[in-house]
N, CA, C and O atoms as CSV, one atom per row, in Angstrom:
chain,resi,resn,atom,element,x,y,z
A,1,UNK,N,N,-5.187,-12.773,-0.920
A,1,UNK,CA,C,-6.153,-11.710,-0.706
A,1,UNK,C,C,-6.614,-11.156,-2.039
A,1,UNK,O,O,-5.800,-11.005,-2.951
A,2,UNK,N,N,-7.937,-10.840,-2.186
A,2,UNK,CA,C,-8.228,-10.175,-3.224
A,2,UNK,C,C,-8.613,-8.625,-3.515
A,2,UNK,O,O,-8.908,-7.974,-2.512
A,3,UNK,N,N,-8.636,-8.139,-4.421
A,3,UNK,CA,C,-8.647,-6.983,-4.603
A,3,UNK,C,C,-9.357,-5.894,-3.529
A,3,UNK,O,O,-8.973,-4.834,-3.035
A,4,UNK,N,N,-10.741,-6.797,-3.409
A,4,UNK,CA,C,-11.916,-6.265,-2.558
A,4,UNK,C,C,-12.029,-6.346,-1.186
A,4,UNK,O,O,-12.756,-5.673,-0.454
A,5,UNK,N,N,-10.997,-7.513,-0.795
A,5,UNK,CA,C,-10.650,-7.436,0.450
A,5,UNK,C,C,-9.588,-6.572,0.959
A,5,UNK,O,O,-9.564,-6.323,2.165
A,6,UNK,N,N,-8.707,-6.087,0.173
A,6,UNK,CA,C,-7.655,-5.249,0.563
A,6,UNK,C,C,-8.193,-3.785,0.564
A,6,UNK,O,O,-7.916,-2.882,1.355
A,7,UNK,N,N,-8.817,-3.772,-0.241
A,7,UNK,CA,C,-9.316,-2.459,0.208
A,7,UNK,C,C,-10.564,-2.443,0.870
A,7,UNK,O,O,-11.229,-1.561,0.326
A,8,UNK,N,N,-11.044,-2.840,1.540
A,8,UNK,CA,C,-12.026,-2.957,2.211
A,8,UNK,C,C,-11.083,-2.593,3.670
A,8,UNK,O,O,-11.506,-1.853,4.558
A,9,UNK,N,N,-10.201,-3.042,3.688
A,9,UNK,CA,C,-9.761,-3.346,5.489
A,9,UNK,C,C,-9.547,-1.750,5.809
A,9,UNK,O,O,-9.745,-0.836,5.009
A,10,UNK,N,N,-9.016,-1.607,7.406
A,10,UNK,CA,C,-8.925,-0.638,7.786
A,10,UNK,C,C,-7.794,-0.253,7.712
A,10,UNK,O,O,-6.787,-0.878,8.043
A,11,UNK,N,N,-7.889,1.214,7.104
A,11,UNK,CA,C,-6.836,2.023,6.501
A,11,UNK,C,C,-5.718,1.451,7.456
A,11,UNK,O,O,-4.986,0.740,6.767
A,12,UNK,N,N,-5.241,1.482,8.933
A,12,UNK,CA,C,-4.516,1.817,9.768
A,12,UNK,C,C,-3.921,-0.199,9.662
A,12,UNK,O,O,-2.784,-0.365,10.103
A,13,UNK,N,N,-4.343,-0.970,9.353
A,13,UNK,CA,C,-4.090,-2.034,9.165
A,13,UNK,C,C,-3.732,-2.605,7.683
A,13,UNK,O,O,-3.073,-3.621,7.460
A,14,UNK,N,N,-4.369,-1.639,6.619
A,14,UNK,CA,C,-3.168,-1.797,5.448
A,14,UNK,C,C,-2.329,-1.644,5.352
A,14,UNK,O,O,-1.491,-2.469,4.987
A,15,UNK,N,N,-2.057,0.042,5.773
A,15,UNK,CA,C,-0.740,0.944,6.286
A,15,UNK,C,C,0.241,-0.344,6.689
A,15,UNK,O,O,0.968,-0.793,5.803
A,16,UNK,N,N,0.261,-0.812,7.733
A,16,UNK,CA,C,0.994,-1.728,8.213
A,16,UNK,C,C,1.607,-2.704,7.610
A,16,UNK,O,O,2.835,-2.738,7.530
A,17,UNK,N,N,0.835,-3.610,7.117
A,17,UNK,CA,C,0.560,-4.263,6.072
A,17,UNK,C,C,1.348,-4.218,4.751
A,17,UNK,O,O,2.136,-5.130,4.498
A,18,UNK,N,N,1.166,-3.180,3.887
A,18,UNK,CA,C,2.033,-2.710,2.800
A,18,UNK,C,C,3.292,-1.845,3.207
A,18,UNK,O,O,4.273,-1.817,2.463
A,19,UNK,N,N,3.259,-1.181,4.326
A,19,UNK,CA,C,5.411,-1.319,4.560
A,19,UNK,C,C,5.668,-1.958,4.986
A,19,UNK,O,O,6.799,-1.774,5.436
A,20,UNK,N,N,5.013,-3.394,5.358
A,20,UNK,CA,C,5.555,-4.513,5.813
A,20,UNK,C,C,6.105,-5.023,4.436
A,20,UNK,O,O,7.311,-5.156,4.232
A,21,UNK,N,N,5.095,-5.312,3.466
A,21,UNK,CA,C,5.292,-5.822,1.873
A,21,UNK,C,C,6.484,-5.064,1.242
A,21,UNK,O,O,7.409,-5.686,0.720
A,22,UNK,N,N,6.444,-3.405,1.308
A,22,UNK,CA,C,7.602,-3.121,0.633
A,22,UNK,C,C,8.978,-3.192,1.257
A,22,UNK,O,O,10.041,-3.302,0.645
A,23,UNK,N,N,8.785,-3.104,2.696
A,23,UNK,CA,C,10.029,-3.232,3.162
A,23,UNK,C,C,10.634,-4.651,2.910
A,23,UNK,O,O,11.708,-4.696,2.309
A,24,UNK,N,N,10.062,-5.776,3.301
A,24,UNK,CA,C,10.535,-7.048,3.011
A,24,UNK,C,C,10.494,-7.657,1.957
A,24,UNK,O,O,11.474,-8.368,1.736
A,25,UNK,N,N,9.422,-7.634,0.942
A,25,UNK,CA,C,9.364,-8.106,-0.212
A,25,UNK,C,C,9.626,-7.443,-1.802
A,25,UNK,O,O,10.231,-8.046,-2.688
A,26,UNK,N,N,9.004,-6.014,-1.948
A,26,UNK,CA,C,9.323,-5.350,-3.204
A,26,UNK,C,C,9.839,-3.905,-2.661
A,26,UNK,O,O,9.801,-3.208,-1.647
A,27,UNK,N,N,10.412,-3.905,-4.165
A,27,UNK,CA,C,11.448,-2.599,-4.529
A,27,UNK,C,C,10.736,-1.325,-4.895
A,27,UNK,O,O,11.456,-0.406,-5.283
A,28,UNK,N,N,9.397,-1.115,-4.832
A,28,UNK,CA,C,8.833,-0.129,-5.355
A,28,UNK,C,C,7.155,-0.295,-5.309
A,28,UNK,O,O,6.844,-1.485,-5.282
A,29,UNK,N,N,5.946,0.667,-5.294
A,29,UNK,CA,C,4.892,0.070,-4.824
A,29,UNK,C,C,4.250,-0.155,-5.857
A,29,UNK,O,O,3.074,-0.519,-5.852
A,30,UNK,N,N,5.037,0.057,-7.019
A,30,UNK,CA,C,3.951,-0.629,-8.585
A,30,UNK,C,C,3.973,-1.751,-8.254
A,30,UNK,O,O,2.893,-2.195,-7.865
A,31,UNK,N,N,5.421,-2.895,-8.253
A,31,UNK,CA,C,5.137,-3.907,-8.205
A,31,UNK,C,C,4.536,-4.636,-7.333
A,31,UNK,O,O,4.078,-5.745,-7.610
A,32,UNK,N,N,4.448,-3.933,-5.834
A,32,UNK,CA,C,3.518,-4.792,-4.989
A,32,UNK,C,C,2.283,-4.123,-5.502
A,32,UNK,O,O,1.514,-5.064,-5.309
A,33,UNK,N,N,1.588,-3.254,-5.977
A,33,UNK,CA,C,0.239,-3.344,-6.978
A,33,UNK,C,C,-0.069,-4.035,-7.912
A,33,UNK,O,O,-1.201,-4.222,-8.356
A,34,UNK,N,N,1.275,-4.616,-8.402
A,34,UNK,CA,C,0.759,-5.217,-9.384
A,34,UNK,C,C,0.319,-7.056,-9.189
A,34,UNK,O,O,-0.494,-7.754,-9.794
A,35,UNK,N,N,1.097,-7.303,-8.282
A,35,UNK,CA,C,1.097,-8.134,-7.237
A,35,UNK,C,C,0.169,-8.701,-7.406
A,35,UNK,O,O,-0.201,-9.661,-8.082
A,36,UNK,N,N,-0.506,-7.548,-6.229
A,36,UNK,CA,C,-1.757,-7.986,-5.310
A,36,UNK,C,C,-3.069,-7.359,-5.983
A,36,UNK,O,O,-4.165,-7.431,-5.427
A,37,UNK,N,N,-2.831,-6.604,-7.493
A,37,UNK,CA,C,-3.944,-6.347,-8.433
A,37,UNK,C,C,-4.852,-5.098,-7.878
A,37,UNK,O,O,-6.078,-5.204,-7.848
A,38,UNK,N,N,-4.340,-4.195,-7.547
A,38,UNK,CA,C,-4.791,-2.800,-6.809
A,38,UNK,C,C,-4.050,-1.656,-7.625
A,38,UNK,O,O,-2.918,-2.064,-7.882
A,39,UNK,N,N,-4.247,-0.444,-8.104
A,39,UNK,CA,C,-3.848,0.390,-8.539
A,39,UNK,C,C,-2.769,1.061,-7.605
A,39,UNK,O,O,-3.041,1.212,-6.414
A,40,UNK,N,N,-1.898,1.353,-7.966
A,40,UNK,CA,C,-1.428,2.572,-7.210
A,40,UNK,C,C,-2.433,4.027,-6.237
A,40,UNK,O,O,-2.488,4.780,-5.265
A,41,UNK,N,N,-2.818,3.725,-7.039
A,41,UNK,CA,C,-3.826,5.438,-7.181
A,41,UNK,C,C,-5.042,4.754,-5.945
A,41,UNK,O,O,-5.393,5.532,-5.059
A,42,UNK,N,N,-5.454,3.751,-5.944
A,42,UNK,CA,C,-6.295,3.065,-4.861
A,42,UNK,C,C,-5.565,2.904,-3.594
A,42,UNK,O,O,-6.219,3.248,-2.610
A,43,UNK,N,N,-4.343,2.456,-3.359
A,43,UNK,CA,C,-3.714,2.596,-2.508
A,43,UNK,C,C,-3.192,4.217,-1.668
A,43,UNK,O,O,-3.292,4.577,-0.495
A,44,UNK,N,N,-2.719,4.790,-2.695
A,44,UNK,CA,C,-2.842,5.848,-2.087
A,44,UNK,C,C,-3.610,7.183,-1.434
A,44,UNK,O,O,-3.312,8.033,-0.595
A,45,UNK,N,N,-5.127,6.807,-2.550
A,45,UNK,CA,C,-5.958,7.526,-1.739
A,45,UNK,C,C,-6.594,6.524,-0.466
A,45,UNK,O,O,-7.190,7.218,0.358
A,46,UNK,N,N,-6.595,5.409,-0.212
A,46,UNK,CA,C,-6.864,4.863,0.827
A,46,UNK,C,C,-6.050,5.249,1.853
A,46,UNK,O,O,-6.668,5.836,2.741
A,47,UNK,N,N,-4.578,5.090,2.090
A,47,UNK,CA,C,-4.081,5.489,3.374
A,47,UNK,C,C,-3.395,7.264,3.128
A,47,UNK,O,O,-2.469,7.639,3.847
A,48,UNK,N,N,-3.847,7.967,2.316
A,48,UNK,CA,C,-3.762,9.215,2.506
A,48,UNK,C,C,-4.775,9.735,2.858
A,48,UNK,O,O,-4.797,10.960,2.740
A,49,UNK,N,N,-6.234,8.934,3.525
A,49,UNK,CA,C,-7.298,9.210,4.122
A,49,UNK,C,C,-7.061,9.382,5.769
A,49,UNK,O,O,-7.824,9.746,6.664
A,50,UNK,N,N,-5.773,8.993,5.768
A,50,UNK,CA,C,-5.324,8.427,7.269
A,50,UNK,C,C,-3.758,9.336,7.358
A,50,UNK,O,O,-2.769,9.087,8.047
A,51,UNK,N,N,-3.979,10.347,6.469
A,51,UNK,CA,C,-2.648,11.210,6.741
A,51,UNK,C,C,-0.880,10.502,6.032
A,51,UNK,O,O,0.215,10.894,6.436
A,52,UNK,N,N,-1.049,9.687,5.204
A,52,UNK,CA,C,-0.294,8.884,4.845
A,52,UNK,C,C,-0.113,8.925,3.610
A,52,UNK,O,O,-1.082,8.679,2.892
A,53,UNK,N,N,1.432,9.313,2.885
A,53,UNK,CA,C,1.735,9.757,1.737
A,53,UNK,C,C,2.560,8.700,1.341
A,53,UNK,O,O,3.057,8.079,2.280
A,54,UNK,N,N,2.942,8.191,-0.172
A,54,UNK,CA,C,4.105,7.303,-0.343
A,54,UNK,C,C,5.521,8.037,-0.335
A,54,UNK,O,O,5.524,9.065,-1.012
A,55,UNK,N,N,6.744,7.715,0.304
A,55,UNK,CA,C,8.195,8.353,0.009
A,55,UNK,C,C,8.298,7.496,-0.925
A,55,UNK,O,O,7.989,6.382,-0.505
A,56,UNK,N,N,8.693,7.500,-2.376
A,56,UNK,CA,C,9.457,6.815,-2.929
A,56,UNK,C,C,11.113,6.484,-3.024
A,56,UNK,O,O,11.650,5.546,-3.613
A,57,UNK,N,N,11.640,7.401,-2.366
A,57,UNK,CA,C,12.860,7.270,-1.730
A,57,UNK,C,C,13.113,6.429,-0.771
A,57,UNK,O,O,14.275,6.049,-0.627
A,58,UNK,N,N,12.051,5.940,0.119
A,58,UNK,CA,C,12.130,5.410,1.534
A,58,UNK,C,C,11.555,4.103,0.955
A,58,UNK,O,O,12.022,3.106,1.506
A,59,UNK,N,N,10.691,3.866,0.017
A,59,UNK,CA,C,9.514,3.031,-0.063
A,59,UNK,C,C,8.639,2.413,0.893
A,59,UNK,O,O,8.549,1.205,1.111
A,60,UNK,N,N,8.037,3.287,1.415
A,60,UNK,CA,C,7.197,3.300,2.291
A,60,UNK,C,C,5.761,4.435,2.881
A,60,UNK,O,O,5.301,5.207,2.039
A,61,UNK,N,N,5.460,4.438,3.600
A,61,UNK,CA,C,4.591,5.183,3.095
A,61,UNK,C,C,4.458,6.207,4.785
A,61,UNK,O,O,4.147,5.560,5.785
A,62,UNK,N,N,4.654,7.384,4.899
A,62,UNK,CA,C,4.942,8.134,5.974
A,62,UNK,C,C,4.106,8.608,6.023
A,62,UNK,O,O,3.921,9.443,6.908
């Protein structure tokens, strides 16, 4: 996936999507940003449009 497609999709289907990624694959959401080439800061104002904050304790995003 590329940059423009990930953020393009619908908030409620990234959401999903990336605590799927951190729960199973990375330890923290820099590195799945860095990954998949998306900022932190893009990610989080995308699904905090949808009421959705990162726990970094939990790694995930509530």
């Amino acid at each position: 996936m590329d940059r423009e497609s990930i953020l393009s999709m619908d908030p409620n289907i990234l959401l999903s999507m990336i605590n799927m990624k951190l729960r199973d694959f990375y330890s923290d959401l820099s590195s799945l940003c860095e990954d998949i080439g998306v900022t932190e800061e893009e990610i989080k104002n995308k699904l905090s449009s949808i009421g959705y904050k990162y726990e970094r304790d939990q790694n995930q995003f509530k």
